[in-house]
C-alpha positions as a LaTeX table, in Angstrom:
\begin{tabular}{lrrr}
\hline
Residue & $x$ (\AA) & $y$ (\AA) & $z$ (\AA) \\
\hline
Unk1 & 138.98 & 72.97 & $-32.85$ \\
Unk2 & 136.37 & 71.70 & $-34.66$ \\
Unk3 & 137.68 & 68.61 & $-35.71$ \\
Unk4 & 138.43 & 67.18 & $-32.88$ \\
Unk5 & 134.81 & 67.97 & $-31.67$ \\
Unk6 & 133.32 & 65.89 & $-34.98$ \\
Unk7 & 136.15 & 63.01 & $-34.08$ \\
Unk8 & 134.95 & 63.16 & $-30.41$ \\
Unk9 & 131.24 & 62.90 & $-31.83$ \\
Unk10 & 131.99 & 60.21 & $-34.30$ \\
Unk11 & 133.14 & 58.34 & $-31.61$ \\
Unk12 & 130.56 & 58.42 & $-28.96$ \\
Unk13 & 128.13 & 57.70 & $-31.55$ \\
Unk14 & 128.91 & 53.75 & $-32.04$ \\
Unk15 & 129.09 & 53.89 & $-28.23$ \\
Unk16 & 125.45 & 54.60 & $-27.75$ \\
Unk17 & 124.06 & 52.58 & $-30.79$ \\
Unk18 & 126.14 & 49.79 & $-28.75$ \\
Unk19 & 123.78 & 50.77 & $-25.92$ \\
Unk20 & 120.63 & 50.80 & $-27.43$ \\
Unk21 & 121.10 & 47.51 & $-28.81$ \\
Unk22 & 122.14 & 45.91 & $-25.96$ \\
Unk23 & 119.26 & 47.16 & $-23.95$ \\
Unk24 & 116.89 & 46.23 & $-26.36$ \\
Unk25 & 118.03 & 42.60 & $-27.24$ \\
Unk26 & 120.67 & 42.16 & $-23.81$ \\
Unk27 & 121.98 & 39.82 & $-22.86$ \\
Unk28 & 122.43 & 41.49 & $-19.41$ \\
Unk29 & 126.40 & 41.41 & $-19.55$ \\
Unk30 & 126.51 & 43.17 & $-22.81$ \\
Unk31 & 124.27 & 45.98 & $-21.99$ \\
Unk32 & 125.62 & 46.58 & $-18.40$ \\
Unk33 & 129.33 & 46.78 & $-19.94$ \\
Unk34 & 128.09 & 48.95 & $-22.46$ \\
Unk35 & 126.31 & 50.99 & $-19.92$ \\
Unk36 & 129.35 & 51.48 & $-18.57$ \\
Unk37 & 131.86 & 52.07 & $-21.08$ \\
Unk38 & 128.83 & 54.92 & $-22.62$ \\
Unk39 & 129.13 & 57.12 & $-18.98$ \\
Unk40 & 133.10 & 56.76 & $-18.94$ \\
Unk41 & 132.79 & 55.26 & $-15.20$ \\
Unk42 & 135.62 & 52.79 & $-13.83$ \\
Unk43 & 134.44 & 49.76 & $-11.73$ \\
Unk44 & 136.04 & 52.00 & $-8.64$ \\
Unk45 & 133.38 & 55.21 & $-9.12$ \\
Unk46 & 130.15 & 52.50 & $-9.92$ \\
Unk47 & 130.88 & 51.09 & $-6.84$ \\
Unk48 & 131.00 & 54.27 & $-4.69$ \\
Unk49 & 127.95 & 55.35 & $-6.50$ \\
Unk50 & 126.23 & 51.92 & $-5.30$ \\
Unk51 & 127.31 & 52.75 & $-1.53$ \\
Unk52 & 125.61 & 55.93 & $-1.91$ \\
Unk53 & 122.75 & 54.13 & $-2.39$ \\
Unk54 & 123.59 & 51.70 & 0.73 \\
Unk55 & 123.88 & 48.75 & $-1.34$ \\
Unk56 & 127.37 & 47.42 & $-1.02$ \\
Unk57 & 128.93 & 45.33 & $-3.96$ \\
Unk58 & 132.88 & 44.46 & $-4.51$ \\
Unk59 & 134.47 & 45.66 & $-7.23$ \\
Unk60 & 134.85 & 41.83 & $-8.63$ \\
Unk61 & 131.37 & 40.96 & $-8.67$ \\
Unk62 & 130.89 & 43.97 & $-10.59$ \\
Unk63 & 133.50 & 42.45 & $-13.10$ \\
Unk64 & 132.08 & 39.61 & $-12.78$ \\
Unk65 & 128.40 & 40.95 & $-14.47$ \\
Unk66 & 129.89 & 42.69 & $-17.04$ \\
Unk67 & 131.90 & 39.84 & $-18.37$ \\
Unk68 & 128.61 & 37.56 & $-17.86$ \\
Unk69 & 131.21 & 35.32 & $-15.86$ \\
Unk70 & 127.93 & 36.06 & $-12.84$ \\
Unk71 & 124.79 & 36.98 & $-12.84$ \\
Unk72 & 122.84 & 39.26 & $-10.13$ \\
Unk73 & 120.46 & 36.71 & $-8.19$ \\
Unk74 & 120.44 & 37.49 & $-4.32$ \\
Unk75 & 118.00 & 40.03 & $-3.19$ \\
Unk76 & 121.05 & 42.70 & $-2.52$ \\
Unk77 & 122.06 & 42.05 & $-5.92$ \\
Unk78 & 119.10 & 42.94 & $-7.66$ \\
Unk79 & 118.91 & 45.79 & $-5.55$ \\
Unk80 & 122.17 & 46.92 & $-7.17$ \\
Unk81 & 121.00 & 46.43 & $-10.82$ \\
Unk82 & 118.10 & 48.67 & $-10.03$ \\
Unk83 & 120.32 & 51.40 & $-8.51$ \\
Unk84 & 122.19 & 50.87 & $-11.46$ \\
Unk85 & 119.66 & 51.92 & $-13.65$ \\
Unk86 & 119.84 & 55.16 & $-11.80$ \\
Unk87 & 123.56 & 55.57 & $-11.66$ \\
Unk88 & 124.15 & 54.90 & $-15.08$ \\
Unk89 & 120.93 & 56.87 & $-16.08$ \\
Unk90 & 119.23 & 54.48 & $-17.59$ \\
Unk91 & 115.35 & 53.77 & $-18.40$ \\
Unk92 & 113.67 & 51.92 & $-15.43$ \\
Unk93 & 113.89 & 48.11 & $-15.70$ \\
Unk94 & 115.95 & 48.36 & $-18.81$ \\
Unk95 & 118.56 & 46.16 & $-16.68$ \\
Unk96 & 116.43 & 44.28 & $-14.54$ \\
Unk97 & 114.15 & 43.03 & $-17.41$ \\
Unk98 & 116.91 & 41.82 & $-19.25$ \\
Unk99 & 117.50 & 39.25 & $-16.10$ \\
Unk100 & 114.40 & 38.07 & $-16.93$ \\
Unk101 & 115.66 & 36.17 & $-19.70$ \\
Unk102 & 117.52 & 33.16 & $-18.04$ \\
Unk103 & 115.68 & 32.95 & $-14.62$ \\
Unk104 & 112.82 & 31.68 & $-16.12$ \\
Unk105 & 115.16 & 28.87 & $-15.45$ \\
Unk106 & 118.30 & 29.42 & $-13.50$ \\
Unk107 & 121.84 & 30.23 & $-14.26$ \\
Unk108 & 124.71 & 30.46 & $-16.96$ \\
Unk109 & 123.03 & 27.76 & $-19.12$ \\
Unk110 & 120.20 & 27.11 & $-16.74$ \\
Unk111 & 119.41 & 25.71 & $-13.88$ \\
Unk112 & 122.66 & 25.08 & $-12.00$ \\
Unk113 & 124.39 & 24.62 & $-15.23$ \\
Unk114 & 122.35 & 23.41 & $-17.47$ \\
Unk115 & 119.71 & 24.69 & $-19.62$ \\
Unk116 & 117.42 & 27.44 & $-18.28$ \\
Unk117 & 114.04 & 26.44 & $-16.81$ \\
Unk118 & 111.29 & 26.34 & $-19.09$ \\
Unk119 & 107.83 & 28.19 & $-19.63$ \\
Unk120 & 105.07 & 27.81 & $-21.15$ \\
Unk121 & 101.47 & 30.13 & $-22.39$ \\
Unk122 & 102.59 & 34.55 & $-22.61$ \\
Unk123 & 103.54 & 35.78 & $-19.70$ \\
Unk124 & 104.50 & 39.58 & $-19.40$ \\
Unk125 & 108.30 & 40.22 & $-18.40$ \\
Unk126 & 106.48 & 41.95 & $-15.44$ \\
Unk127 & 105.30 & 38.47 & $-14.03$ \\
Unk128 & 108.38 & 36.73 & $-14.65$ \\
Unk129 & 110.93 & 39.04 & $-12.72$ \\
Unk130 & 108.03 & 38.20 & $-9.89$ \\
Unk131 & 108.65 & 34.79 & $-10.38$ \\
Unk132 & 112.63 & 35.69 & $-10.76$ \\
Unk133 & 112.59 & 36.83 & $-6.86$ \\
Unk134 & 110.47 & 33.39 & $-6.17$ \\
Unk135 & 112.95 & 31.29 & $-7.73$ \\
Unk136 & 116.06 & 33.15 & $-5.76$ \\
Unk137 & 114.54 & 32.42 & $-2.66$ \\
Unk138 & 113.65 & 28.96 & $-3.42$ \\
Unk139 & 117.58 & 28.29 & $-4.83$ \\
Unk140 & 118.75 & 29.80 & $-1.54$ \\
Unk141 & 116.30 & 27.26 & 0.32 \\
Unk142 & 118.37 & 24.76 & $-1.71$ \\
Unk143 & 122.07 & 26.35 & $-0.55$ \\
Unk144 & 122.47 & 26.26 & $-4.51$ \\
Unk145 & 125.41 & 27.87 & $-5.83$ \\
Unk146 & 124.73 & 30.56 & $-8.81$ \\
Unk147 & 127.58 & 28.68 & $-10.94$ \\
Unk148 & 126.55 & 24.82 & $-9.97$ \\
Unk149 & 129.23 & 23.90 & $-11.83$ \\
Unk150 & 127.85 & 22.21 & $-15.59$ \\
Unk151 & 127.85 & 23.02 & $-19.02$ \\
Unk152 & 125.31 & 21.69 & $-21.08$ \\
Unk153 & 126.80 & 19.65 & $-24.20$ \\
Unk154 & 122.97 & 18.40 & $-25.00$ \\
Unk155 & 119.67 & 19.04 & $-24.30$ \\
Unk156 & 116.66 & 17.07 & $-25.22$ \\
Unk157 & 113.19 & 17.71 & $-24.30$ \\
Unk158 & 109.92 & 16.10 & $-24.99$ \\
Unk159 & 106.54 & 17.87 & $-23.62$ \\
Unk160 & 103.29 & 15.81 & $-23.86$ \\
Unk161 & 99.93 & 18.41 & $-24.53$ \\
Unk162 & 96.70 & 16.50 & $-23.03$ \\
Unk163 & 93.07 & 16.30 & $-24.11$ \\
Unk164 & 91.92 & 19.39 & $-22.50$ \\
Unk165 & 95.13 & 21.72 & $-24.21$ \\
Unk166 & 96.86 & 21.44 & $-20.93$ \\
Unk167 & 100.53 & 20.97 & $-20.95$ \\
Unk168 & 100.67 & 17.29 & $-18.71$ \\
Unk169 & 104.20 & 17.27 & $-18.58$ \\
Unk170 & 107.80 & 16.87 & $-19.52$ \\
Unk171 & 110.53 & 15.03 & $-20.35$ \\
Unk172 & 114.47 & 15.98 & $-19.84$ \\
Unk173 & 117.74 & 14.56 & $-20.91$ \\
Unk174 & 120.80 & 16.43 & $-20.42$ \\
Unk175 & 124.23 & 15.69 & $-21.32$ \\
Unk176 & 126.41 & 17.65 & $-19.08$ \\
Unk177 & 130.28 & 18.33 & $-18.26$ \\
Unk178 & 131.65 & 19.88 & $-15.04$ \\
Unk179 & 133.87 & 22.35 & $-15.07$ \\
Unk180 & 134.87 & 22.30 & $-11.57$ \\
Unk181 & 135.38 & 19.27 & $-9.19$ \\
Unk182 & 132.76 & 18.24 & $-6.88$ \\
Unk183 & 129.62 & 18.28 & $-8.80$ \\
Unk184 & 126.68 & 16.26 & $-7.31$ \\
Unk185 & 123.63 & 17.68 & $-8.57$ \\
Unk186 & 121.36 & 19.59 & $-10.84$ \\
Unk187 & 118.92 & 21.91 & $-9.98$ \\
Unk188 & 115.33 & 21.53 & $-12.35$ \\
Unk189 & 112.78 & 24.58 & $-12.40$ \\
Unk190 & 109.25 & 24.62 & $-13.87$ \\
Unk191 & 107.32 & 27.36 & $-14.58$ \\
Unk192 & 103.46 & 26.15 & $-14.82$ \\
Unk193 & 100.90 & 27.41 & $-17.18$ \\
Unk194 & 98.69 & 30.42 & $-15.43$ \\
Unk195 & 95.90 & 28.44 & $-12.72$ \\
Unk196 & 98.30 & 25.35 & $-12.48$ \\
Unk197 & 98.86 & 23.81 & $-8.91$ \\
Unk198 & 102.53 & 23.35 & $-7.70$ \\
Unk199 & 101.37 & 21.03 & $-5.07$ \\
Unk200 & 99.72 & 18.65 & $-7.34$ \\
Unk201 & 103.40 & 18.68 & $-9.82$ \\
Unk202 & 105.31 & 15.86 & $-9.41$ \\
Unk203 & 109.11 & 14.80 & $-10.55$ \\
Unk204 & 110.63 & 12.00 & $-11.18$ \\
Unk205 & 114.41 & 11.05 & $-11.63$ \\
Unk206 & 114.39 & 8.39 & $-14.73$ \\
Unk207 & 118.13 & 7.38 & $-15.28$ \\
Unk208 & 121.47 & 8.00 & $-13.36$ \\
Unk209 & 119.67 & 10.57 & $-10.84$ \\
Unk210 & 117.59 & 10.53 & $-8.13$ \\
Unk211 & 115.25 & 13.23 & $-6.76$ \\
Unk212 & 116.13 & 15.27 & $-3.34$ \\
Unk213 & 114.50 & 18.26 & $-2.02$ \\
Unk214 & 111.49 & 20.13 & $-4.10$ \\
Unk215 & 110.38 & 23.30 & $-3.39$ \\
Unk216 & 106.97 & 24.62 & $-4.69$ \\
Unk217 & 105.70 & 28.60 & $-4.71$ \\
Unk218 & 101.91 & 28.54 & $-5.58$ \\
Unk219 & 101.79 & 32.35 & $-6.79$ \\
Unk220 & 103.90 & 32.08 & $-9.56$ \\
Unk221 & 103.38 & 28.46 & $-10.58$ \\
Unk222 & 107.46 & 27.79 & $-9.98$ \\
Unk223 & 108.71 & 24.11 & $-8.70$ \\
Unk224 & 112.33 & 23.77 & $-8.20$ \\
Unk225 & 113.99 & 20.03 & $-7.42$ \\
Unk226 & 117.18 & 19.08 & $-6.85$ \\
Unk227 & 118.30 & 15.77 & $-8.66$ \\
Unk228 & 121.18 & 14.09 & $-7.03$ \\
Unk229 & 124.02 & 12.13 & $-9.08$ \\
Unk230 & 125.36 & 9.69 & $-5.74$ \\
Unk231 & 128.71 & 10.54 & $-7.31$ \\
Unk232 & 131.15 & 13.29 & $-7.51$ \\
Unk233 & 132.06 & 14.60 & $-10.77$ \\
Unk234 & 135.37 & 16.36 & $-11.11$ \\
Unk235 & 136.63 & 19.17 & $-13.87$ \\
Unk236 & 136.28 & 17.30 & $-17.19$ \\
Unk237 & 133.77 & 14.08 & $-16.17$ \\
Unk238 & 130.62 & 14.04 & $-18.36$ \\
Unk239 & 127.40 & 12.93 & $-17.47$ \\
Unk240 & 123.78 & 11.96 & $-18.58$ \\
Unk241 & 120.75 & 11.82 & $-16.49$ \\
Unk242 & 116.91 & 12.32 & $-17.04$ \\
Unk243 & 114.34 & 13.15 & $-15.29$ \\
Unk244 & 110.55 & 14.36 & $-15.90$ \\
Unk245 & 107.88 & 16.70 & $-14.56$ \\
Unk246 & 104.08 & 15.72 & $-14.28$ \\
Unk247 & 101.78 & 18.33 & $-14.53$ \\
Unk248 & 98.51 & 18.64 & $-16.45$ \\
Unk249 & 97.16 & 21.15 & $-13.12$ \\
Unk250 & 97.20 & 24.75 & $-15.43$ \\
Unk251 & 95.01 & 25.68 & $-18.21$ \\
Unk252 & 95.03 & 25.67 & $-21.84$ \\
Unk253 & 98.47 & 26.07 & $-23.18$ \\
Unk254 & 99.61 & 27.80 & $-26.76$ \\
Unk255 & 103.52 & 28.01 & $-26.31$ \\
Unk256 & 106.64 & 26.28 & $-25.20$ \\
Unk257 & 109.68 & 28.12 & $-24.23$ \\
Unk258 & 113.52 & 27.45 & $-23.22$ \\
Unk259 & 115.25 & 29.90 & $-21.93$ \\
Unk260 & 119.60 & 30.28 & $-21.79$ \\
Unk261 & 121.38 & 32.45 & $-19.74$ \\
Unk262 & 124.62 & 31.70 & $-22.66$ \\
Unk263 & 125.83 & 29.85 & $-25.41$ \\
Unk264 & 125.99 & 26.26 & $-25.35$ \\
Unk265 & 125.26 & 22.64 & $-26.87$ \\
Unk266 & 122.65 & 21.26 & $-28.82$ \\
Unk267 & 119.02 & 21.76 & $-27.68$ \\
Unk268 & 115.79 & 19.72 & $-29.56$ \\
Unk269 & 112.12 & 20.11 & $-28.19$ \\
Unk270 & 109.44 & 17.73 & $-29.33$ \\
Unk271 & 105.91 & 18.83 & $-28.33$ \\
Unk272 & 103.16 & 15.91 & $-29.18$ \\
Unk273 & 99.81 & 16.58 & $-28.61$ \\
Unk274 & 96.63 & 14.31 & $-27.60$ \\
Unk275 & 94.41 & 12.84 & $-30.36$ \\
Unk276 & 91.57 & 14.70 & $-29.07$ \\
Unk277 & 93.56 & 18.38 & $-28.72$ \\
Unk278 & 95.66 & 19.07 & $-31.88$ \\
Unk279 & 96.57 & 22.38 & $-33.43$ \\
Unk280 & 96.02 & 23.77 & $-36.78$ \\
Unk281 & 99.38 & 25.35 & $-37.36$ \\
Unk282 & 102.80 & 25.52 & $-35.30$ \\
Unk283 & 105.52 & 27.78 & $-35.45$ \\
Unk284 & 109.20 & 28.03 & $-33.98$ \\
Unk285 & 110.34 & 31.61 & $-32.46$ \\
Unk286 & 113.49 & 32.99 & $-30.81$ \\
Unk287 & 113.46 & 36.09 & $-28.29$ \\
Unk288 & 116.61 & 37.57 & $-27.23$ \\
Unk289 & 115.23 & 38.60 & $-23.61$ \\
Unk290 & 111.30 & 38.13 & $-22.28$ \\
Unk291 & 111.15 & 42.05 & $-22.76$ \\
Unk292 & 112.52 & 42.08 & $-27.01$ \\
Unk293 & 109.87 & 41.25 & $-29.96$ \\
Unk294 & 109.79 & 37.85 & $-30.99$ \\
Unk295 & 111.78 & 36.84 & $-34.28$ \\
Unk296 & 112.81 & 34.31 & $-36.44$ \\
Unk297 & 109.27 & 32.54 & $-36.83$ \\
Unk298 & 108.99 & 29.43 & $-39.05$ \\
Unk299 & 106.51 & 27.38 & $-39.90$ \\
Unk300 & 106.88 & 24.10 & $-38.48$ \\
Unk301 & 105.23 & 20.59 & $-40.25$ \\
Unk302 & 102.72 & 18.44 & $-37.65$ \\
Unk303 & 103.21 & 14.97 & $-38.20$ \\
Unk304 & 99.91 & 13.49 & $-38.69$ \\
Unk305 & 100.42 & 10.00 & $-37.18$ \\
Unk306 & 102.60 & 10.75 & $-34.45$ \\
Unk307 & 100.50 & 14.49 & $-33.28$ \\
Unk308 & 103.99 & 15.58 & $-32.76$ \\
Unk309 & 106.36 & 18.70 & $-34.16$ \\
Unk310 & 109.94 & 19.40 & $-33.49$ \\
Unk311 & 112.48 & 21.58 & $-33.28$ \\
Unk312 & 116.60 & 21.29 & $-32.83$ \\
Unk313 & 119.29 & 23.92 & $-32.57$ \\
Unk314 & 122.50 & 22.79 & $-33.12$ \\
Unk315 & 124.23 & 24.98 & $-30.59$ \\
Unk316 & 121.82 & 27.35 & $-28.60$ \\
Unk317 & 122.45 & 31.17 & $-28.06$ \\
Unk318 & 121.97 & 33.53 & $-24.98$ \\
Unk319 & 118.05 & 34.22 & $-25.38$ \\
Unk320 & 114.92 & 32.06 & $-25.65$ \\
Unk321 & 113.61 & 29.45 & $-28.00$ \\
Unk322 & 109.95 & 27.85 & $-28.18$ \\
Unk323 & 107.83 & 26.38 & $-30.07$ \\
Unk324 & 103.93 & 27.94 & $-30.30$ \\
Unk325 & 100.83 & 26.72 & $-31.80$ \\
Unk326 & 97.44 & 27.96 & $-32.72$ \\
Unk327 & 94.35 & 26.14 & $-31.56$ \\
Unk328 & 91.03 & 26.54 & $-33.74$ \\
\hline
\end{tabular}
């Protein structure tokens, strides 16, 4: 019958471009669902395959990824995604890279529910998975939750470049709503330039926070801090805090990025620079994982009195976002 062999063809064709695109540009939801819908498996079989493997996963946290209601973050979990990439015969990493994305900062939006944690000068997606299984075990340190419970409605950042090209540090205000009662925190993470010293970072809560627990991991340059509200939000209750991170311990730095896990609010990024360190030319870019080519570059105006150039998105994407700039 050979039409119903071209009709079976036609239809597994948009199937695997679906794949290919998703492992290419992710998010991780997408291409996990649409690794599963290309090898016909139901939640039921992936999960048998898994205990084959001896990693054990329910059938709802499995859901759970593929609807990008969760994301894989314990140790156990990530050993699923890899066994995944068997199961589902896959190319090594293709999943696992993809996480990359949003735990250069933490979460659905970031961080504990806000917007993903930020870094700066290339890194390889190699280095930042390495820093991915840093940051787990530094949220677990922290008993933090992987939903913590915020959506970000706004995001603005200011990050101050010193004399020697160093980034010195930052500047966050968030405007956040919870979507679950209880909420008394956020959780910050930094990612330090290459050669920067965790121990010599420092953070400090600004307005309607105040800082808790930090955790520091000197091989991958990652600080984590908890910034405590003294009051419980419940399902609804906005909020607005800031807080900053004081750096200036790495080397020189050519690039700011923000990473998010999902869609969300507004985002702006201001980077000024020192009178004695500016750039000749600046340029916006978005990346859909840390693994996909960089896109959407556009020149971006230095303001000559203020040393400073911006950037604002009116509601950010699942992917990255930064600012880079070319020194002479």
């Amino acid at each position: 019958m050979p039409h119903a062999t071209q009709h079976a063809d036609a239809a597994a064709d948009p199937v695997t471009a679906e794949l290919d695109s998703a492992l290419r540009g992710g998010p991780f939801h997408v291409a996990l669902r649409a690794a599963i819908a290309a090898r016909g498996l139901p939640l039921q079989r992936v999960q048998h395959h898994l205990s084959r493997y001896g990693v054990k996963v329910g059938v709802t946290s499995l859901s759970y990824w593929q609807q990008g209601a969760r994301r894989p973050q314990r140790p156990e979990s990530l050993r699923a995604v890899r066994a995944l990439e068997e199961i589902l015969r896959l190319p090594d990493e293709s999943l696992i890279r993809l996480l990359a994305e949003a735990d250069d900062g933490h979460g659905g939006q970031g961080g504990p529910g806000g917007a993903a944690g930020a870094r700066s000068a290339g890194r390889s997606y190699r280095s930042i998975l390495r820093a991915t299984g840093v940051l787990e075990q530094l949220l677990g340190e922290l008993e933090c939750p992987s939903d913590g419970g915020l959506h970000t409605l706004g995001h603005h950042e200011r990050v101050r470049i010193g004399a020697r090209r160093e980034l010195l540090g930052r500047e966050s205000q968030h405007i956040v709503r919870a979507h679950r009662d209880g909420v008394d925190r956020f959780v910050a993470v930094h990612h330090g330039d290459p050669g920067c010293a965790p121990d010599r970072m420092t953070v400090h809560a600004l307005e309607n926070c105040r800082a808790g627990r930090v955790r520091r991991h000197h091989g991958t340059g990652v600080l984590v801090a908890e910034l405590l509200f003294d009051t419980r939000l419940r399902a609804g209750d906005t909020f607005l805090f800031r807080y900053g991170v004081e750096d200036g311990t790495g080397g020189a730095c050519a690039e700011y990025v923000r990473g998010f896990g999902a869609a969300g609010g507004q985002y702006a990024l201001q980077i000024r620079f020192d009178e004695l360190a500016v750039p000749v030319r600046c340029h916006r870019f978005t990346q859909h994982s840390a693994a996909a080519p960089r896109g959407g570059h556009q020149d971006l105006p230095l303001s000559g009195r203020h040393r400073s150039v911006h950037l604002v998105e009116p509601r950010v994407r699942s992917g990255m976002v930064g600012i880079g700039w070319d020194w002479e």
